[in-house]
N, C-alpha and C positions, 0 to 999 in steps of 0.2 A: 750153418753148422757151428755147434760149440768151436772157443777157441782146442787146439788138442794141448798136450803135454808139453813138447814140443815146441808151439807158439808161445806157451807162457815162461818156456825157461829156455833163455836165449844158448848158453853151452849145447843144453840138448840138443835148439836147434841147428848151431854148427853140423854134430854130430850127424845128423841127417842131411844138412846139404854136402857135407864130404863123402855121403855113399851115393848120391843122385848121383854122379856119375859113372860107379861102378862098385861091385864089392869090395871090400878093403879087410884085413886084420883089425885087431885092437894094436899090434905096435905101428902102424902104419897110421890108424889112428891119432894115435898117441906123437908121433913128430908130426902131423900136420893141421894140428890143433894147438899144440903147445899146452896141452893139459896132461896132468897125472896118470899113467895108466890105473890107477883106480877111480879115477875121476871119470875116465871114460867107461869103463868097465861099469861102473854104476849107471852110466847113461843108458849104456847100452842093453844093461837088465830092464831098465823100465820102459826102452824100446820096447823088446820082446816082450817083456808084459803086456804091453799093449796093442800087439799085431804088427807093428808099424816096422820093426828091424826081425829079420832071420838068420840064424847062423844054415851057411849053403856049403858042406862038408870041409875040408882043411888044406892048408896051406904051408908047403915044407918051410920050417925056420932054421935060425943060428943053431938052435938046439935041437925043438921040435918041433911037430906038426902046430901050424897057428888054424884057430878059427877062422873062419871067413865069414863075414857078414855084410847083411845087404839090405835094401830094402825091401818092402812086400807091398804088393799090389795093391793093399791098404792106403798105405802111406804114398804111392803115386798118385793114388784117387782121392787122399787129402791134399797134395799140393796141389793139384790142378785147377787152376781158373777157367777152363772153356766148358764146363758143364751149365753152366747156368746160362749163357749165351747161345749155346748150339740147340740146346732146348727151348729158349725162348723163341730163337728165331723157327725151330721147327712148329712150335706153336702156332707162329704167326703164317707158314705157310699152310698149314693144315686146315685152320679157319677160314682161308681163301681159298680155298680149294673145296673144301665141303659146306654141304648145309650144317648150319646150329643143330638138327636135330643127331645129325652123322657124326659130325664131331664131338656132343654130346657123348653118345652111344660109343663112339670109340675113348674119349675117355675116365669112362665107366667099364669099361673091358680093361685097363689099364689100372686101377684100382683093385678091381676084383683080381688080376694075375700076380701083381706084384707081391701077394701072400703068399704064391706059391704052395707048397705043402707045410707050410709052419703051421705046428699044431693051434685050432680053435679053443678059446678058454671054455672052461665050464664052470658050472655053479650057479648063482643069483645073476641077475641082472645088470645088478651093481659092481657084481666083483666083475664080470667080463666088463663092464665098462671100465674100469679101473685098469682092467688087462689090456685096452684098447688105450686108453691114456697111456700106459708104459711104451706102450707099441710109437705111437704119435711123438712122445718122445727122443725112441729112440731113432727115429726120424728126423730129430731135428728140432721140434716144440719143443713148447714149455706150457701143456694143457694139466688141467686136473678136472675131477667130474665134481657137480655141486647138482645140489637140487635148487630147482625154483619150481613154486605152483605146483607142487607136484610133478615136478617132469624132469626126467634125469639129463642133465645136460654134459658133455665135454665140451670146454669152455680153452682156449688158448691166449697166451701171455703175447704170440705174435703168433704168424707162420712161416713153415718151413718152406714154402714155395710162394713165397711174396712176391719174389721179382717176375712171375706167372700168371698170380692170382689176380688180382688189379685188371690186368686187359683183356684176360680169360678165365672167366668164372665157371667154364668146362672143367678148369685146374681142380675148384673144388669140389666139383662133381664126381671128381677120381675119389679124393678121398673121403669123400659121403660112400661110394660105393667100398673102399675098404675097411671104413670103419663098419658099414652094414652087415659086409661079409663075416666081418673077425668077429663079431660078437653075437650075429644070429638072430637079427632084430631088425627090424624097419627105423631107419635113421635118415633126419633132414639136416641139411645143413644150413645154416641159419647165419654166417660167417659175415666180417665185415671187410668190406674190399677198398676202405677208401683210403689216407694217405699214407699208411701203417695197418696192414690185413693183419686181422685178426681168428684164426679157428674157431670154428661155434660148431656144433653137433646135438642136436636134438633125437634121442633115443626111444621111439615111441614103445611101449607099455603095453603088455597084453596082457589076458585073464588075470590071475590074481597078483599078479606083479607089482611091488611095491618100488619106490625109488628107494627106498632108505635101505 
């Protein structure tokens, strides 16, 4: 995951480790920070800009009612470290417990669901490829689609599930089947799994379907 907002700007992320443990005002903010209340006030917009703080109805003050704000379930599921271990290790039991072919086929079930009801792109070939890099992205990559030989590829800068990929190449196989799903094509995945995984995606081409 990109660094957020937050990690790159250390006040902000005061701002956010003083509401992990519960909601607070801006002046309540403001003495236990030792910042400006416009200082915080500002932080606290670009919180709510970006999902991560909500104001949670009001708070009687000296004067009047104070805002109250908090964090969002966003922003709990940015600071959490046990996703990527709880996952791993579920990986690693699921592989011991089933055949290649099962664990396969489950996840490719888990690709294909993870789209849920998000709309499918339409148009060329190309632009839904490009809708599928946006998608990948927003995931967590850092892909863009390029042609080679003729063949339209999404291509990744690393991957979003590296610490996965590496011991279970099933990992990739999820996201071969969301990118097949999202764009409405028949897609291999062609990915590199050795000290730093890379995404690869192969888009294969029908009737008069151009890559360009």
């Amino acid at each position: 995951m990109a660094p957020s907002d937050a990690d790159r700007n250390p006040s902000r992320g005061r701002v956010v480790a003083a509401l992990r443990p519960g909601a607070k005002t801006l002046d309540q903010l403001t003495v236990e920070l030792g910042l400006t209340r416009t200082a915080v006030r500002l932080h606290l917009a670009t919180l709510e800009r970006d999902g991560l703080v909500a104001r949670r109805g009001l708070r009687a003050g000296r004067t009047k009612p104070s805002h109250v704000y908090e964090l969002t379930t966003a922003a709990e599921q940015e600071l959490s470290r046990a996703y990527i271990p709880v996952l791993t290790q579920l990986l690693h039991v699921l592989s011991a417990r089933l055949s290649r072919a099962e664990f396969d086929a489950v996840m490719r079930d888990v690709g294909r669901q993870i789209l849920g009801e998000r709309p499918r792109p339409r148009g060329s070939i190309r632009a839904r490829a490009e809708a599928a890099s946006d998608l990948l992205n927003q995931l967590g990559g850092l892909t863009a689609v390029e042609v080679h030989e003729g063949e339209l590829i999404i291509r990744s800068h690393g991957c979003p599930l590296a610490a996965t990929a590496v011991d279970h190449p099933e990992t990739c196989s999820a996201m071969e089947s969301l990118v097949s799903e999202f764009v409405g094509a028949t897609v291999a995945q062609r990915c590199d799994r050795t000290h730093r995984p890379r995404c690869c995606f192969q888009i294969a081409l029908s009737g008069g379907e151009t890559a360009a």
